[in-house]
PDB file of N, CA, C, O and CB in Angstrom:
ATOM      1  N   UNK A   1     -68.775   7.949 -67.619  1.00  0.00           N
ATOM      2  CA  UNK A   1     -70.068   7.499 -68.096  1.00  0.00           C
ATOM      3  C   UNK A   1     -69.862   6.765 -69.423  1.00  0.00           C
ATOM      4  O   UNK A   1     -69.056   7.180 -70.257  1.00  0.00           O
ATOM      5  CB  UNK A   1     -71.058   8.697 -68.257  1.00  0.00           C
ATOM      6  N   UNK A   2     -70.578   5.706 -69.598  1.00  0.00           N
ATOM      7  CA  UNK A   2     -70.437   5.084 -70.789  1.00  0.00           C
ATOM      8  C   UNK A   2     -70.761   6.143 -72.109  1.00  0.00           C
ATOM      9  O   UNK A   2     -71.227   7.282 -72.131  1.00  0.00           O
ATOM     10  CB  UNK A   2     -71.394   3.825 -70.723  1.00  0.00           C
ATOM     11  N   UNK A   3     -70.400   5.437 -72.940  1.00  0.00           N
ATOM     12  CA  UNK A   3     -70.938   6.200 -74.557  1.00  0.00           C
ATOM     13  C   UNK A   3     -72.458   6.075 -74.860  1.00  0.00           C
ATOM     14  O   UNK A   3     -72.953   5.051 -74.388  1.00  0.00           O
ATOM     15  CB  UNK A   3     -70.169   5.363 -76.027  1.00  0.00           C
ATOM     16  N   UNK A   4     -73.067   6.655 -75.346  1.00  0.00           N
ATOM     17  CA  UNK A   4     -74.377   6.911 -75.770  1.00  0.00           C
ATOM     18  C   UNK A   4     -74.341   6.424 -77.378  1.00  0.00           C
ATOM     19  O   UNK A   4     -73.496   6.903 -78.135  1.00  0.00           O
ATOM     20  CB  UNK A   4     -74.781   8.556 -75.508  1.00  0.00           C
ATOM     21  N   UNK A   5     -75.264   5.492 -77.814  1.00  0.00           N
ATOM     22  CA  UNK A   5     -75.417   5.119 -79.220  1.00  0.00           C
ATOM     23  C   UNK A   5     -76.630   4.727 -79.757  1.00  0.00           C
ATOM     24  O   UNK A   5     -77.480   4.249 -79.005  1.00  0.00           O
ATOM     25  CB  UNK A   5     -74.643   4.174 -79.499  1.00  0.00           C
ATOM     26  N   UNK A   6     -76.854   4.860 -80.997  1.00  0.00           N
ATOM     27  CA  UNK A   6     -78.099   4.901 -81.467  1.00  0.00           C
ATOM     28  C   UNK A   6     -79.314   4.069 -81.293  1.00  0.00           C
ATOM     29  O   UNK A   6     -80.530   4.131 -81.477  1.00  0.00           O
ATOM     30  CB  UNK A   6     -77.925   4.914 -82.461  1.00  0.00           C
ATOM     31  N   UNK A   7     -78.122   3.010 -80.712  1.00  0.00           N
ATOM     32  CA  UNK A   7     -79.242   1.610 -80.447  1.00  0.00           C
ATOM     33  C   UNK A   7     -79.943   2.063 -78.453  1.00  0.00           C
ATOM     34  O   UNK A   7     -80.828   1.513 -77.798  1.00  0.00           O
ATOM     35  CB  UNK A   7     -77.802  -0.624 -80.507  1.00  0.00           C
ATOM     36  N   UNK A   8     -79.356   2.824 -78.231  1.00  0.00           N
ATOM     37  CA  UNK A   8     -79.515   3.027 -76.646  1.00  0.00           C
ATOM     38  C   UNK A   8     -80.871   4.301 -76.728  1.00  0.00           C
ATOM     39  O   UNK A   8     -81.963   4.336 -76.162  1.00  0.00           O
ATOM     40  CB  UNK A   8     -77.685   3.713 -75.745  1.00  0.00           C
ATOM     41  N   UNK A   9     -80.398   4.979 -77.414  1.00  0.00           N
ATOM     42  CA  UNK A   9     -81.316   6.413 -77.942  1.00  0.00           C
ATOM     43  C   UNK A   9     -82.190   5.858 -78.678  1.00  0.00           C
ATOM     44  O   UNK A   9     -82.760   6.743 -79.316  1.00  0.00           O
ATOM     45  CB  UNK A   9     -80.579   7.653 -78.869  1.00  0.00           C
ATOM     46  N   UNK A  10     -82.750   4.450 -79.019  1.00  0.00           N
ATOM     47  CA  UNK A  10     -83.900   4.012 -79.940  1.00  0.00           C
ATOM     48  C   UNK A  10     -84.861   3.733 -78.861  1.00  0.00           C
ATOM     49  O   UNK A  10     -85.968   4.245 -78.696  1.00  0.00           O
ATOM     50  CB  UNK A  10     -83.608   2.675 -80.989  1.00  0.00           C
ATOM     51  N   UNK A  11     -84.138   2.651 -78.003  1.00  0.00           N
ATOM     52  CA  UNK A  11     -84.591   2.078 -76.827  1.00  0.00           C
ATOM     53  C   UNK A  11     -85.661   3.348 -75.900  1.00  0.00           C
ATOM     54  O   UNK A  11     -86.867   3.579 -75.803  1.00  0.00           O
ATOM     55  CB  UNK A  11     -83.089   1.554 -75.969  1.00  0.00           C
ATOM     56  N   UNK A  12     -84.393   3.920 -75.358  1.00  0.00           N
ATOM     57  CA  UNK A  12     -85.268   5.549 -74.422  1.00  0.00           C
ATOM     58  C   UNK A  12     -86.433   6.045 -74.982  1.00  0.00           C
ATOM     59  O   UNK A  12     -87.423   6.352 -74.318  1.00  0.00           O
ATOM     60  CB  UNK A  12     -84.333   7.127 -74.442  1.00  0.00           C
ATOM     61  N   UNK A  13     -86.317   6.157 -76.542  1.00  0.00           N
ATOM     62  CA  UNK A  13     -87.022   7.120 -77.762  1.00  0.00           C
ATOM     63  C   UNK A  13     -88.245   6.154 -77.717  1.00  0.00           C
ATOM     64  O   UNK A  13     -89.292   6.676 -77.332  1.00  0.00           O
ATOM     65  CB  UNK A  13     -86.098   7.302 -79.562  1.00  0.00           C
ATOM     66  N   UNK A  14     -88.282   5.015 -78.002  1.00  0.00           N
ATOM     67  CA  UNK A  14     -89.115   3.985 -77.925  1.00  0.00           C
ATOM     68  C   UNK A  14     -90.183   3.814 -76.573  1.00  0.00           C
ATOM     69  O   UNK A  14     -91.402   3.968 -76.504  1.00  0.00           O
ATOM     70  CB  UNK A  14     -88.206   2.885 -78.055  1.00  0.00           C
ATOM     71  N   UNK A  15     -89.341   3.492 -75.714  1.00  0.00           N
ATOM     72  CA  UNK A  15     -89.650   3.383 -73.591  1.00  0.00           C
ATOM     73  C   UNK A  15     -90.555   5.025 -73.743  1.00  0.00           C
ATOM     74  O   UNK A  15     -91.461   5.028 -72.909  1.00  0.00           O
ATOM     75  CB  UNK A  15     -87.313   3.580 -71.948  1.00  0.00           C
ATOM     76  N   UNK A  16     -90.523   6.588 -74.713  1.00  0.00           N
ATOM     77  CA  UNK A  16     -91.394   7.562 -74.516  1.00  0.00           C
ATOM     78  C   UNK A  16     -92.282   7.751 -75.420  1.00  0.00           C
ATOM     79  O   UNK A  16     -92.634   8.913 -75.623  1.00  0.00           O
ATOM     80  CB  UNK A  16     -90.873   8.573 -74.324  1.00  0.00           C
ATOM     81  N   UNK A  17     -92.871   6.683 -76.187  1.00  0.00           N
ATOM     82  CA  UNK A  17     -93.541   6.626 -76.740  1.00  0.00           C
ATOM     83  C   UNK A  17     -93.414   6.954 -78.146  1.00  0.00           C
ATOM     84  O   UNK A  17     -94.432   6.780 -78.816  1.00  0.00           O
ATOM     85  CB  UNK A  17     -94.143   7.008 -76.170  1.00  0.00           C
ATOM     86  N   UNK A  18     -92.037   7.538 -78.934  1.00  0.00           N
ATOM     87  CA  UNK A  18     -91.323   7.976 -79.871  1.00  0.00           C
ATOM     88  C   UNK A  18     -90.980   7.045 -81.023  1.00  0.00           C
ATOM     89  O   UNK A  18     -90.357   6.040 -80.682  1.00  0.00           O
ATOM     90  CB  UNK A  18     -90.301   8.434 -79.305  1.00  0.00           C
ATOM     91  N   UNK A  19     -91.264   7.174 -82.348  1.00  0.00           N
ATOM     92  CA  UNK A  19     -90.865   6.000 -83.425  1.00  0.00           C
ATOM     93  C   UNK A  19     -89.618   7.078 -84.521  1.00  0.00           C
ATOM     94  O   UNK A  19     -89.783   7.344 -85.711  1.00  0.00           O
ATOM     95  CB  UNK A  19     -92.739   5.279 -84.549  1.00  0.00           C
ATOM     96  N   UNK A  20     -88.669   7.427 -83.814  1.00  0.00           N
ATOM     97  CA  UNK A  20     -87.898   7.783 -84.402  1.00  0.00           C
ATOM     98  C   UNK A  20     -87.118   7.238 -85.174  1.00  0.00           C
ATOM     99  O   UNK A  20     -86.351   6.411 -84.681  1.00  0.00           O
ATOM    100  CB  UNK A  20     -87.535   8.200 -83.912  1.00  0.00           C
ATOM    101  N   UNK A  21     -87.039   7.530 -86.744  1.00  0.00           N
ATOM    102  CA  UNK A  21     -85.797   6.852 -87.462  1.00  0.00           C
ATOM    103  C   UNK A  21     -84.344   6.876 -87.490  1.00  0.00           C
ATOM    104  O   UNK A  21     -83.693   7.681 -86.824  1.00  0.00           O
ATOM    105  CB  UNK A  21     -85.899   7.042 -88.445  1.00  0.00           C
ATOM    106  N   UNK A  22     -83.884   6.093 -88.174  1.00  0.00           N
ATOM    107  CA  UNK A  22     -82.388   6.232 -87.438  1.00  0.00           C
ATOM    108  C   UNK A  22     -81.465   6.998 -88.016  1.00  0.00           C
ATOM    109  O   UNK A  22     -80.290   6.923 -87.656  1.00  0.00           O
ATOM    110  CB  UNK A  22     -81.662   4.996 -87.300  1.00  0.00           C
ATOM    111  N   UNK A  23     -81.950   8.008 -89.187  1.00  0.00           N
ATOM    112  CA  UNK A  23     -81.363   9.489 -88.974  1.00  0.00           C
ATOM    113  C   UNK A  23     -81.457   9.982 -88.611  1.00  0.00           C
ATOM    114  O   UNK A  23     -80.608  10.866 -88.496  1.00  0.00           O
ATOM    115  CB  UNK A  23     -81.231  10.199 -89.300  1.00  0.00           C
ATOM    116  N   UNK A  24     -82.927  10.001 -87.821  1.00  0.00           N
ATOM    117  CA  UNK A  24     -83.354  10.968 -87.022  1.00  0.00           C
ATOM    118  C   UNK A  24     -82.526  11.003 -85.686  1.00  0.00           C
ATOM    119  O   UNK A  24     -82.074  11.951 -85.043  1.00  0.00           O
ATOM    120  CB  UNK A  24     -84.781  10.779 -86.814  1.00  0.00           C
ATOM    121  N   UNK A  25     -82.485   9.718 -85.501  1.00  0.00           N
ATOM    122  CA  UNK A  25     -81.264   9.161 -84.125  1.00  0.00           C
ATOM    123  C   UNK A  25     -79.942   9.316 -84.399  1.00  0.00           C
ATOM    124  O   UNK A  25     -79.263   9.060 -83.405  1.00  0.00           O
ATOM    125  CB  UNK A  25     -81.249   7.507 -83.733  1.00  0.00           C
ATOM    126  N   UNK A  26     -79.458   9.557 -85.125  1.00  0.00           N
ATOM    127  CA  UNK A  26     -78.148   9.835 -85.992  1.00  0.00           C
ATOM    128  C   UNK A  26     -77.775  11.019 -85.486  1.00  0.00           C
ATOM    129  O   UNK A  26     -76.737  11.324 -84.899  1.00  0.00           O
ATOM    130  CB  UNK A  26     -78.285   9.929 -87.601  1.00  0.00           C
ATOM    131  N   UNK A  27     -78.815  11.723 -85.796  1.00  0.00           N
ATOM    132  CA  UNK A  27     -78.479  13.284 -85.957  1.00  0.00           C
ATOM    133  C   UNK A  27     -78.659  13.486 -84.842  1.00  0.00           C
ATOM    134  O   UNK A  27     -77.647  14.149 -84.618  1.00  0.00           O
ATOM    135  CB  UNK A  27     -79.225  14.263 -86.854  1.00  0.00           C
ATOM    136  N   UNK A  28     -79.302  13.426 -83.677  1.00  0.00           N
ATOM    137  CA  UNK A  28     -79.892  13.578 -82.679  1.00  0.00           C
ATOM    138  C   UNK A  28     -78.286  13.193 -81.202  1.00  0.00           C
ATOM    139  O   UNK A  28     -78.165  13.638 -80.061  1.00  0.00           O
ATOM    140  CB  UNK A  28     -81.449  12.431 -82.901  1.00  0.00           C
ATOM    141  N   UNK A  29     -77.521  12.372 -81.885  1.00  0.00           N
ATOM    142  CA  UNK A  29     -76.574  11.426 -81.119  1.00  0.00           C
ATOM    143  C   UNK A  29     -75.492  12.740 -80.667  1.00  0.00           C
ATOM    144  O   UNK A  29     -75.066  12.957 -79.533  1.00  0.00           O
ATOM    145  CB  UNK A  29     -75.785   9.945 -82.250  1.00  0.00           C
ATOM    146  N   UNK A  30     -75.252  13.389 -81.702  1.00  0.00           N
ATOM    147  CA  UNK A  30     -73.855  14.745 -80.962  1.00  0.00           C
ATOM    148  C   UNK A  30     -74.312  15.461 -80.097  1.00  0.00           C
ATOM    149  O   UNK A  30     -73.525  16.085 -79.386  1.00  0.00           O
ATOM    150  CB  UNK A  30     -73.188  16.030 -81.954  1.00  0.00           C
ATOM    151  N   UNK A  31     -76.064  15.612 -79.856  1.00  0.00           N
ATOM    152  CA  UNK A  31     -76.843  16.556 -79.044  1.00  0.00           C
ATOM    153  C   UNK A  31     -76.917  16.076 -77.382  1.00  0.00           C
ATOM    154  O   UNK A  31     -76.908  16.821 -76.402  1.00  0.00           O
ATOM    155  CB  UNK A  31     -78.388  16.632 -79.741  1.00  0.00           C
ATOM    156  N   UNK A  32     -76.998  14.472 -77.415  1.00  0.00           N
ATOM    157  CA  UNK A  32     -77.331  13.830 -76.671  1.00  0.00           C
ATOM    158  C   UNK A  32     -75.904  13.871 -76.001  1.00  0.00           C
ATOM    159  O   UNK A  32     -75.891  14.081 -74.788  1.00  0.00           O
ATOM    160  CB  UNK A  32     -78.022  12.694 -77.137  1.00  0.00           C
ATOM    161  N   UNK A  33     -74.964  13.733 -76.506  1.00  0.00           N
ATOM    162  CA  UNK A  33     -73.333  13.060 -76.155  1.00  0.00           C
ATOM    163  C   UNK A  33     -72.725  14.653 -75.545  1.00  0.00           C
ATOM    164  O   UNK A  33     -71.977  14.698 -74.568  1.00  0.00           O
ATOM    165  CB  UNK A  33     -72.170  12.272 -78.038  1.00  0.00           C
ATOM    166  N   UNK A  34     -73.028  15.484 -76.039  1.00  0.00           N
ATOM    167  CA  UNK A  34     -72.717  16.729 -75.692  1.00  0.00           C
ATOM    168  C   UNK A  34     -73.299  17.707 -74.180  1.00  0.00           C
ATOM    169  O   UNK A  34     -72.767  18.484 -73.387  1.00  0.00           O
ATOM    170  CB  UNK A  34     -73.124  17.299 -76.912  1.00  0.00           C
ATOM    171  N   UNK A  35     -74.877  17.031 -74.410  1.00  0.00           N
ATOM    172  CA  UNK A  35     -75.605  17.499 -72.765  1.00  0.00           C
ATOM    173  C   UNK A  35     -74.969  16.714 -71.986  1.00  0.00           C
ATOM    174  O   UNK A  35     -74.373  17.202 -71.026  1.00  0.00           O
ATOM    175  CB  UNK A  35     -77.328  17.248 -72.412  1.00  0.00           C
ATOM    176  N   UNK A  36     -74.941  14.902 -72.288  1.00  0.00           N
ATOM    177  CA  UNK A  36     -74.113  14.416 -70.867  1.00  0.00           C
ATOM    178  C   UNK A  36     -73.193  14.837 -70.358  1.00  0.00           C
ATOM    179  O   UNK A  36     -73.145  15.010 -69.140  1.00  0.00           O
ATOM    180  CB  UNK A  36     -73.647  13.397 -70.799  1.00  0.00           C
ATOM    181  N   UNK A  37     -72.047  15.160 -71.319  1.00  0.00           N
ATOM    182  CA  UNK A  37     -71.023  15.720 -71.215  1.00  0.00           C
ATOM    183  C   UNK A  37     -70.722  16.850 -70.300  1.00  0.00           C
ATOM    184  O   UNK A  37     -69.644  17.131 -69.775  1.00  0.00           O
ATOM    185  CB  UNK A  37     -70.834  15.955 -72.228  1.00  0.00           C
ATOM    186  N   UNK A  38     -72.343  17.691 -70.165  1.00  0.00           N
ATOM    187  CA  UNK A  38     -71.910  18.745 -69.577  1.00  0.00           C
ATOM    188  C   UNK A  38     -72.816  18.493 -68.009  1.00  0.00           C
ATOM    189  O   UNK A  38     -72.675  19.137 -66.969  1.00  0.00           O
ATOM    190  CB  UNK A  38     -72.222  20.186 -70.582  1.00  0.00           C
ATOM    191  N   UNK A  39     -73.544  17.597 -68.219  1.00  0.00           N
ATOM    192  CA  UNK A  39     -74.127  17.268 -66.809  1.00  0.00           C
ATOM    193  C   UNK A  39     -73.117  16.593 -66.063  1.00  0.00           C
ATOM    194  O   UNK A  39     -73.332  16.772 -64.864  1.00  0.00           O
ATOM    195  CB  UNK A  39     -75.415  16.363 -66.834  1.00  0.00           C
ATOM    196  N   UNK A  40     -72.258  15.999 -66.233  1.00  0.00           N
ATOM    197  CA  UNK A  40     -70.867  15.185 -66.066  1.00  0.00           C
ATOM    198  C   UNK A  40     -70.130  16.027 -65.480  1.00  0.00           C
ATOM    199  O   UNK A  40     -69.674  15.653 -64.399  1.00  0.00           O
ATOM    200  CB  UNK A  40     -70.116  14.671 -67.320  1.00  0.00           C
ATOM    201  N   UNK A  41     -69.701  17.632 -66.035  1.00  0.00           N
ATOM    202  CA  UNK A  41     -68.813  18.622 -65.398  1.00  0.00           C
ATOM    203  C   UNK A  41     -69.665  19.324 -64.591  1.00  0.00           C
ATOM    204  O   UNK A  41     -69.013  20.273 -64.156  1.00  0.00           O
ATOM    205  CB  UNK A  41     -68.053  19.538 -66.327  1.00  0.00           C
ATOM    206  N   UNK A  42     -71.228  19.365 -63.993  1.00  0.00           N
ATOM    207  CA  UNK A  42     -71.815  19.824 -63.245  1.00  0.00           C
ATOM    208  C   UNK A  42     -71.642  19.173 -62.058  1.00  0.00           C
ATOM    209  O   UNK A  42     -71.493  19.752 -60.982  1.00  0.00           O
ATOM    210  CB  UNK A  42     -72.844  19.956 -63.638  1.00  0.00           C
ATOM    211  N   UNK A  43     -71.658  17.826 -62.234  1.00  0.00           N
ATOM    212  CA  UNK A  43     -71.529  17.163 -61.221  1.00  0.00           C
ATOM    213  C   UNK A  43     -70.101  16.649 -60.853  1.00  0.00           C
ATOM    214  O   UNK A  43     -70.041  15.713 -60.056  1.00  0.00           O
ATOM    215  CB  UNK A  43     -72.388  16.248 -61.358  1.00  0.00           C
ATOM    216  N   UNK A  44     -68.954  17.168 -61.353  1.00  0.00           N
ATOM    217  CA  UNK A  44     -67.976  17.065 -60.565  1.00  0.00           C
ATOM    218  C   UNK A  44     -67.340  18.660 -60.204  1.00  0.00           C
ATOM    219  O   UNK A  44     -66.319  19.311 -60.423  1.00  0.00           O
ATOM    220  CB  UNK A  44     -67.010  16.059 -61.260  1.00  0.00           C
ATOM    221  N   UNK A  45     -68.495  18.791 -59.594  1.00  0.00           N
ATOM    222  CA  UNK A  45     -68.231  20.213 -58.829  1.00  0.00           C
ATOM    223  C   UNK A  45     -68.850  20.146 -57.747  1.00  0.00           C
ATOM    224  O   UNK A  45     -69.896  19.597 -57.401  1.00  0.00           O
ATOM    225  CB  UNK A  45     -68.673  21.499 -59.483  1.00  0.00           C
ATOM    226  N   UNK A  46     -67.548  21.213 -56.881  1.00  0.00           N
ATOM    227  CA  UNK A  46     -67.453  20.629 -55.384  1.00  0.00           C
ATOM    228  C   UNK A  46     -68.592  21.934 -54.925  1.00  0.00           C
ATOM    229  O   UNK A  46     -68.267  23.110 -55.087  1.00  0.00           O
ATOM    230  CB  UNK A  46     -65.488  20.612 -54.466  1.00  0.00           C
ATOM    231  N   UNK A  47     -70.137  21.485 -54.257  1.00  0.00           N
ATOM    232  CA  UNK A  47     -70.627  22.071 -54.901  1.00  0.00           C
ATOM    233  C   UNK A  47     -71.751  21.822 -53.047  1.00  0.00           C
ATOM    234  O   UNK A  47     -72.911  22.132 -52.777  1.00  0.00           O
ATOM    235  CB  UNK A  47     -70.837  21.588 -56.723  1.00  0.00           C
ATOM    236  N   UNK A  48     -70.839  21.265 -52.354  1.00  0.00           N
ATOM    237  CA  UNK A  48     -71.933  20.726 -51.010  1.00  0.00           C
ATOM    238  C   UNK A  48     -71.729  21.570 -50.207  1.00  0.00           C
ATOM    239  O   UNK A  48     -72.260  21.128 -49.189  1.00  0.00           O
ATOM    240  CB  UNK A  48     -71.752  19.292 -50.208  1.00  0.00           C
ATOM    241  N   UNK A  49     -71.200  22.739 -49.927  1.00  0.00           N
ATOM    242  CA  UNK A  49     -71.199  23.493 -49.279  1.00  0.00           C
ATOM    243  C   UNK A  49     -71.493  25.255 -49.733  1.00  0.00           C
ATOM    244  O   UNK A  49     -71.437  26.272 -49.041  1.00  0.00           O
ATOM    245  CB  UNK A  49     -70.175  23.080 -48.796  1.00  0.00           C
ATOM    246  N   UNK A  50     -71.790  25.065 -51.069  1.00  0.00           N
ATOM    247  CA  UNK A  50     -72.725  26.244 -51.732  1.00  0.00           C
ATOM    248  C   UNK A  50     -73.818  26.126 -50.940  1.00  0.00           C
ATOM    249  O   UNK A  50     -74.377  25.135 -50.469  1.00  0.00           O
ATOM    250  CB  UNK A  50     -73.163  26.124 -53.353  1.00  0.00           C
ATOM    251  N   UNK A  51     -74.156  27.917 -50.825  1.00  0.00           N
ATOM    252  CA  UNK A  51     -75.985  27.930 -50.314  1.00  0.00           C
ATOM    253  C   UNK A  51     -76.908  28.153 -51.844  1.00  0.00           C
ATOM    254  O   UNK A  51     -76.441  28.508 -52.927  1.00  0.00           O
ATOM    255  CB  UNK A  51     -76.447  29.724 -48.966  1.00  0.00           C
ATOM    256  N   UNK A  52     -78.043  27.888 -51.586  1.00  0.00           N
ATOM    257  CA  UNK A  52     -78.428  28.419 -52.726  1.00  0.00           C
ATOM    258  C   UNK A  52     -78.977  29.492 -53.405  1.00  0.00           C
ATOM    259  O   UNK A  52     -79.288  30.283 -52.515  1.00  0.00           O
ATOM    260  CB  UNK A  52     -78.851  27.929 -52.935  1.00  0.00           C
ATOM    261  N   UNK A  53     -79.151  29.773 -54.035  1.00  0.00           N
ATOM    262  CA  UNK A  53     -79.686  31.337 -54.813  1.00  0.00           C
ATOM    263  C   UNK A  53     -80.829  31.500 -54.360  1.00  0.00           C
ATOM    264  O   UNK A  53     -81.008  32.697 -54.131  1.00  0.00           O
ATOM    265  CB  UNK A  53     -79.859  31.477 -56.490  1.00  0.00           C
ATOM    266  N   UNK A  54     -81.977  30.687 -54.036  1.00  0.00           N
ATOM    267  CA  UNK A  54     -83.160  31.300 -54.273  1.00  0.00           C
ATOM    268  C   UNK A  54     -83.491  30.385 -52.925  1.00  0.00           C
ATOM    269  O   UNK A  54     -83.032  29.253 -53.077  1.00  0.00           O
ATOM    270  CB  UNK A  54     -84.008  31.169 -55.884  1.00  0.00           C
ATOM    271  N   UNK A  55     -84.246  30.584 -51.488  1.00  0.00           N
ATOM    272  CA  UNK A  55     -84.805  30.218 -50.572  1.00  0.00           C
ATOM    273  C   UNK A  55     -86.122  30.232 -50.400  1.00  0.00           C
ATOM    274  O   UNK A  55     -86.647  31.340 -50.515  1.00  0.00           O
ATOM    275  CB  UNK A  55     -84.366  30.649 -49.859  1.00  0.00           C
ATOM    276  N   UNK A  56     -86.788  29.362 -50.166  1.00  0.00           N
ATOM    277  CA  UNK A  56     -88.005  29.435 -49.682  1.00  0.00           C
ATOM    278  C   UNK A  56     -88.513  29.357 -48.122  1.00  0.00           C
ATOM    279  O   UNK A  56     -88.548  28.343 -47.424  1.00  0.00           O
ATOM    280  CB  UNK A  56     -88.509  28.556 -50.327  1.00  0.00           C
ATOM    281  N   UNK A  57     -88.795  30.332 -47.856  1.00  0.00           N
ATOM    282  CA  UNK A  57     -89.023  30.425 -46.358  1.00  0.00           C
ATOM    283  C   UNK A  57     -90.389  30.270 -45.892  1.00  0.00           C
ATOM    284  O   UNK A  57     -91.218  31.006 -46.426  1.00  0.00           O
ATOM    285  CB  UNK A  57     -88.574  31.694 -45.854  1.00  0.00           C
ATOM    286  N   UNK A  58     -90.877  29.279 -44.806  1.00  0.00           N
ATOM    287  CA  UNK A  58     -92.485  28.983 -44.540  1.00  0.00           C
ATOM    288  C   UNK A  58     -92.197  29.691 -43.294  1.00  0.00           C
ATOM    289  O   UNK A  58     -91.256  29.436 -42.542  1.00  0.00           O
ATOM    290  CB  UNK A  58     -93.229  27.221 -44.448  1.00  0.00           C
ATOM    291  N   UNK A  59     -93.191  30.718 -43.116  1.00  0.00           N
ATOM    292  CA  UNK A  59     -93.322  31.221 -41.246  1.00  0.00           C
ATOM    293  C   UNK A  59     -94.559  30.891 -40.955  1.00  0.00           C
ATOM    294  O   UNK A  59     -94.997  31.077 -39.820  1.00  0.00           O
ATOM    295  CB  UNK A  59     -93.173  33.011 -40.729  1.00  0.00           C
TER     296      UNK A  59
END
């Protein structure tokens, strides 16, 4: 996945209605770089032949 940077996190922040400054985006950038990071190792898990925890059953 590409890198995440402040000018990308203004844009998103902006596109939700957000006027965040750019310390605020600063600070905000290790938080952001760190969740991808881990949605990244979620999804390279072999993970298609797990059932799942919780079922919903209609009779």
């Amino acid at each position: 996945m590409e890198g995440v940077n402040a000018k990308t996190l203004r844009r998103m922040a902006a596109l939700l209605g957000y006027d965040w400054s750019d310390e605020e985006l600063e600070a905000l950038l290790p938080q952001v770089e760190k969740s991808l990071e881990m949605v990244e190792r979620l999804d390279a898990l072999a993970l298609r032949d797990v059932e799942p925890a919780l079922q919903y059953r209609i009779v």
